[in-house]
Each structure stands twice: as C-alpha cells, then as structure tokens.
C-alpha positions in Angstrom: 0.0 0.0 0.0 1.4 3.4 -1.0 1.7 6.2 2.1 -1.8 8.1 1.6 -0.4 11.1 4.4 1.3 13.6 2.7 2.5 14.9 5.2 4.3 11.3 5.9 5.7 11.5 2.5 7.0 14.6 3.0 8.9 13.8 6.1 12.7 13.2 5.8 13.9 9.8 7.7 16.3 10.5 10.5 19.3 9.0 8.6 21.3 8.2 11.8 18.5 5.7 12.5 18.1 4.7 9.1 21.9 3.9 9.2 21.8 2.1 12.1 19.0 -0.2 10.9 21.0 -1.0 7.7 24.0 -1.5 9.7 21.9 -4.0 12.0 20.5 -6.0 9.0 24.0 -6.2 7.5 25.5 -7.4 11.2 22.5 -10.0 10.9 24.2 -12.0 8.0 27.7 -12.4 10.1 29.5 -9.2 8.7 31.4 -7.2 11.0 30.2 -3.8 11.6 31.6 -0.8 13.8 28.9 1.3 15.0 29.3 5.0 14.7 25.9 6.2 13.6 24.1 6.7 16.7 25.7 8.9 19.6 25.4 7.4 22.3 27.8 6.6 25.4 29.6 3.1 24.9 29.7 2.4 29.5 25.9 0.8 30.7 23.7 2.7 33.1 25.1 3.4 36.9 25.2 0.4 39.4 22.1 2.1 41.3 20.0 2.6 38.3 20.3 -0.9 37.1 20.0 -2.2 40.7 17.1 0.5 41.8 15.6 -1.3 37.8 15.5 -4.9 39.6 14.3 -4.0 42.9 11.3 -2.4 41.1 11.0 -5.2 39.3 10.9 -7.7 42.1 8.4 -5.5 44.5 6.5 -3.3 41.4 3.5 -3.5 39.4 5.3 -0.9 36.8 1.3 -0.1 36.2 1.2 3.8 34.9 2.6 7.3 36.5 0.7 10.2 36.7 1.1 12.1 33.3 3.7 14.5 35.0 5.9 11.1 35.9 6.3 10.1 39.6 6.8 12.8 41.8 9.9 11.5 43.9 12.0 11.5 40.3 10.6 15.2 39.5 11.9 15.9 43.2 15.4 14.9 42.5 15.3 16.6 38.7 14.3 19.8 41.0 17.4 19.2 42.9 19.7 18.5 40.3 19.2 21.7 39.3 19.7 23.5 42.9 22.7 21.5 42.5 24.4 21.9 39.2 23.1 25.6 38.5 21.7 26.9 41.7 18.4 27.2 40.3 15.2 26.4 42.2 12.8 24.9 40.1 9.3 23.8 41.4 8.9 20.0 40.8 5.1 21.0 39.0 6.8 23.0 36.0 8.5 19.5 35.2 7.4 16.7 32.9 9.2 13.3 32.6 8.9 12.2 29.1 9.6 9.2 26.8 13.0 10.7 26.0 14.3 14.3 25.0 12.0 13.3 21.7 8.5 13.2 23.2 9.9 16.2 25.3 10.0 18.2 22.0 7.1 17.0 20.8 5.1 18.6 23.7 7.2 21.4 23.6 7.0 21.9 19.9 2.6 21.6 20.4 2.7 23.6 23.6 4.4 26.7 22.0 3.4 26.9 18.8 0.8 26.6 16.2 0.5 25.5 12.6 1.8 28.1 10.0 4.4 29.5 12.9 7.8 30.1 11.9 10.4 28.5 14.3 14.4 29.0 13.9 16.8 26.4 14.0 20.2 26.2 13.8 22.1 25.1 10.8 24.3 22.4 11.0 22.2 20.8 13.9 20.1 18.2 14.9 17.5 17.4 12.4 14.6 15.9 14.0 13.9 19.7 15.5 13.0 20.2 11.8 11.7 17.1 10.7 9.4 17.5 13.5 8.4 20.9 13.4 7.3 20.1 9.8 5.2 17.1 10.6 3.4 19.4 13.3 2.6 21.9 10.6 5.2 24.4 11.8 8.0 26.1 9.6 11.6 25.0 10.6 13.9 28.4 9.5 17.0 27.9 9.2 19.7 29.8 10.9 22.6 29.2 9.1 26.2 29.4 11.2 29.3 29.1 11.0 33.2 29.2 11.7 32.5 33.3 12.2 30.7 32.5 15.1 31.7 29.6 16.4 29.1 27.3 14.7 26.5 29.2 17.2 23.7 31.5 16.5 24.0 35.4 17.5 21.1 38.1 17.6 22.1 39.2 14.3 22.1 36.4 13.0 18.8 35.2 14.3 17.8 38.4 13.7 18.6 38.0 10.0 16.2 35.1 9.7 13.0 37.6 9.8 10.4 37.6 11.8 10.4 34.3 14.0 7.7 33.0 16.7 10.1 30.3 18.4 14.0 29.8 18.5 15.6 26.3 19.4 19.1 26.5 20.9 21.5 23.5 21.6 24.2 24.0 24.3 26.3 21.8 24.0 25.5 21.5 20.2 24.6 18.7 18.4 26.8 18.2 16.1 29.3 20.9 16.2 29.5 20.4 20.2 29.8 24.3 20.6 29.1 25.8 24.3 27.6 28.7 24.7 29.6 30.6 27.0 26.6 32.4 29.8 27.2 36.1 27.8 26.4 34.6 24.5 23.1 32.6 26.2 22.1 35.6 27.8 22.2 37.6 24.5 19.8 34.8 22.7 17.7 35.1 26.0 17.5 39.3 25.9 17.1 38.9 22.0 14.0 35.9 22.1 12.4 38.4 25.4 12.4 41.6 23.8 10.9 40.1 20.3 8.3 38.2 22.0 10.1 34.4 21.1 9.7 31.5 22.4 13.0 29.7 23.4 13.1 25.7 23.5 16.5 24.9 24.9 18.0 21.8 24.5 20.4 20.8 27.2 20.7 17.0 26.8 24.4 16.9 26.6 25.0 18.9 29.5 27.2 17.4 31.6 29.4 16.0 28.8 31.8 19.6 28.4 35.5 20.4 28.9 35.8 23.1 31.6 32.9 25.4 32.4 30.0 23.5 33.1 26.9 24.6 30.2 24.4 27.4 31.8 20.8 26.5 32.0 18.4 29.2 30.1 16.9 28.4 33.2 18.8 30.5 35.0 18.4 33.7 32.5 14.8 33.6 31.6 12.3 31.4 34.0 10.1 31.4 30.3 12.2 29.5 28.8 11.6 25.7 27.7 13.8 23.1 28.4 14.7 20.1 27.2 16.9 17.5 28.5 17.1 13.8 29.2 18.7 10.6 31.0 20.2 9.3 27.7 23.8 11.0 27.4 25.6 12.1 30.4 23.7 9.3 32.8 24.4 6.4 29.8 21.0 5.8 30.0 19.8 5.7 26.0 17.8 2.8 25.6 15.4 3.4 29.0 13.9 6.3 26.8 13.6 8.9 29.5 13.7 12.4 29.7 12.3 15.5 31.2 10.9 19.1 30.3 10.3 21.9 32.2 7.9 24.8 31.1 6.6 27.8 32.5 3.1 27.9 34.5 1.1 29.3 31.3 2.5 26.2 29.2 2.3 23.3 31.8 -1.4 22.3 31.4 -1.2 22.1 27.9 2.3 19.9 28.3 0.5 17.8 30.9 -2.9 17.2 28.6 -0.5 16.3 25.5 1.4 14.3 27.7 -1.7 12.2 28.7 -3.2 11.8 25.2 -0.1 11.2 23.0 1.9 9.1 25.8 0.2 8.7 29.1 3.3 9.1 30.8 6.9 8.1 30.7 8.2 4.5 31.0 7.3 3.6 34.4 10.5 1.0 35.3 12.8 3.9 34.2 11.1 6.4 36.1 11.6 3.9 39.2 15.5 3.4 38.3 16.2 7.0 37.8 15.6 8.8 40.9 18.7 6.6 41.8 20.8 8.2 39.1 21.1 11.5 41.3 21.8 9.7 44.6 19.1 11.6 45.7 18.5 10.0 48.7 18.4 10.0 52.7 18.8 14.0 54.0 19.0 15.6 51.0 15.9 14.1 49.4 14.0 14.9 53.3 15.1 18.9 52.2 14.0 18.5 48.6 10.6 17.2 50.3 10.4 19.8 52.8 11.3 22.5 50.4 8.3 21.4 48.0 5.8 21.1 51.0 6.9 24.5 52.0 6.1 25.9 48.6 9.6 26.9 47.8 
C-alpha cells in the first residue's frame, strides 16, 4: 500500500537511525560492523539505576505514573538543578517524558501553532526540523558558521525575519559548541524583547570540557527546556527524559502528555531517581522545600 499522508511523504527519515537499521541488518548476515551512527555513550547505566531497575521489578507492578511522571523523580530533577546551577525549580513545572523526543514534541505543540515560523540552527540536529514540519510548523534555518563559532548570535537570528520560536542546543549537536553564559544571555534578551519562544535543549550537558553549560533556566524562567537521562547518565535505551515549562505552558504539556503518551516509561522512572543519589537528608530537604512551597 502506498503512504496516503502527505504529510508522511514529506517527512525526511532520521538517517542516523536509518543507518543504524542497515547496519543491523548487514551485522544479521555475520558481517562485522563498527557502530558509529548513533551517539550514544559506549559504558551501561550506573550500578544504582540498574540495581534501583530490579528491585522495582521484584516489588512493582510498573502499572502507569501520573502524566507529570512520579513525583519523587521530578523531586530529585528539582534538585539537580539547585545542585548543578543553583536554580530552584518547582517540581510541578516538570514533565518526565519518553525521551528528550517526546519532550520536543510537547514542547513543539505547547508553544506553537501551525503556520508559525520556528528558527533552527544550521548544521544541527534534524529531528527539531523534521518535527516541526510534521506538526505543521515552519523549521527556519539559521545558518552558522566558523565566524561565530558554529552558534547562532542576535544578528544572526535576527537575520532570519520575523520568528515566533528559537531552538538553541548548548552543548550543540553536532558541532559540540558551548555557549559561553554572555552569548546565552544575549539569545535570552534577543527571544524576550521580540516576543520568542525559546526551546532549549540541554541534553548533553554534563558531557563539556571546563565550564560546566548554563541553563536558560537560570536567565529567563520562560524559557523551555529540554533534557534527558540518555547521554551524560548512559542511559539511552530506558527512553527517559524530562521538560520543564513555565506555568502558562504546563497544562497544555500535561494534557499532551496524557493523550499522546500517558506518561513516561514507568520502570525507568523507578530506576532514575537513583541516578542523582538523591536520597536519605538531601531528598527529606527537597521534600520539605516542595511542601513548603519553595
């Protein structure tokens, strides 16, 4: 049967996964094959997420989350980030989803609307297009280069024309450029004071030489962010991620969430909440700071 969506048809494939499946059906005849067309890390999940996985395993039902994901593993995301940037985030502006994928998806639906002109950031990852164009939205690029350090500026955003949405990847993906906090700040003033919405993707923080990546977070509490389990915690494969949105976005995250995924992959979110060591007196202050309203 011949694809009857055109929209399907006019999708590209994500050829890193297309590789990899042509790489797996030539390893299936005996050949020898080196995998470099999927990034991910080559070391297993940490001891405690893999042992956290069996114990839920053994004394679980892994029946369904709430849509938001369980609220112990959005308490240590919280405190990751009171750790790592010194940012207090409240544990209801997050949403653990099936990856850093579904976490664009309802970011991407949340924030904009069909016809909408969204910049990205040219070389980079191209499911932010790909994805954007099967949701109806226009992908625009924003073309960098050596000049500026394979990163987008103001100017050169601002060259793009008129934009409702701007997605920025610190570290990059596939240049691996950091924005250094000045340059972040810039986009952040820039997306503010043209009314933009700013999806930041942060999933390879973590994984940087030197000065650890800034949140956008930290600059602009409108911002969107995306990030996930699957690079710097070596956790790929247990398809988990998270999102955090601003109170005027979360109830339309949360009802996408329930209708397109019902909620994240239940043994993962189990397994995870080890992956911070969050546990014992610093997970009794995370508690205490949420019940407190702080």
């Amino acid at each position: 049967m011949s694809e009857r969506s055109e929209r399907g048809r006019a999708i590209p494939p994500f050829h890193a996964m297309e590789m990899a499946g042509l790489a797996t059906e030539r390893e299936a005849t005996g050949a020898s094959v080196i995998h470099l067309e999927v990034g991910q890390p080559s070391a297993p999940a940490p001891v405690a997420v893999r042992e956290a996985a069996k114990l839920a395993l053994d004394r679980d039902t892994i029946g369904y989350t709430n849509a938001p994901g369980l609220l112990s593993l959005r308490e240590a995301i919280a405190g990751h980030y009171l750790d790592w940037y010194g940012v207090d985030v409240d544990p209801a502006h997050i949403v653990v989803t099936a990856g850093a994928s579904a976490g664009f998806t309802l970011a991407f639906l949340a924030c904009f609307e069909p016809g909408q002109r969204v910049g990205v950031v040219e070389p980079g990852y191209p499911c932010y297009r790909n994805t954007l164009r099967a949701l109806g939205v226009e992908p625009v690029a924003i073309p960098v280069g050596p000049d500026t350090r394979w990163a987008p500026t103001p100017d050169v955003v601002e060259a793009a024309g008129p934009l409702d949405g701007l997605v920025v990847a610190s570290p990059s993906n596939p240049t691996g450029t950091v924005l250094p906090t000045e340059r972040l700040a810039a986009l952040v003033d820039w997306c503010r004071s043209h009314g933009v919405q700013l999806v930041s993707d942060e999933i390879y923080h973590g994984i940087a030489y030197g000065q650890r990546a800034e949140t956008a977070l930290a600059l602009d509490r409108g911002a969107v962010v995306v990030s996930s389990f699957s690079k710097y915690f070596c956790m790929t494969g247990w398809r988990l991620g998270w999102i955090t949105a601003p109170p005027s976005l979360m109830a339309a995250v949360e009802r996408f969430q329930q209708n397109l995924y019902i909620c994240a992959p239940t043994l993962s979110q189990l397994a995870a909440v080890a992956a911070f060591g969050c546990g014992g007196r610093r997970l009794l202050r995370l508690r205490r700071r949420v019940a407190a309203g702080h």
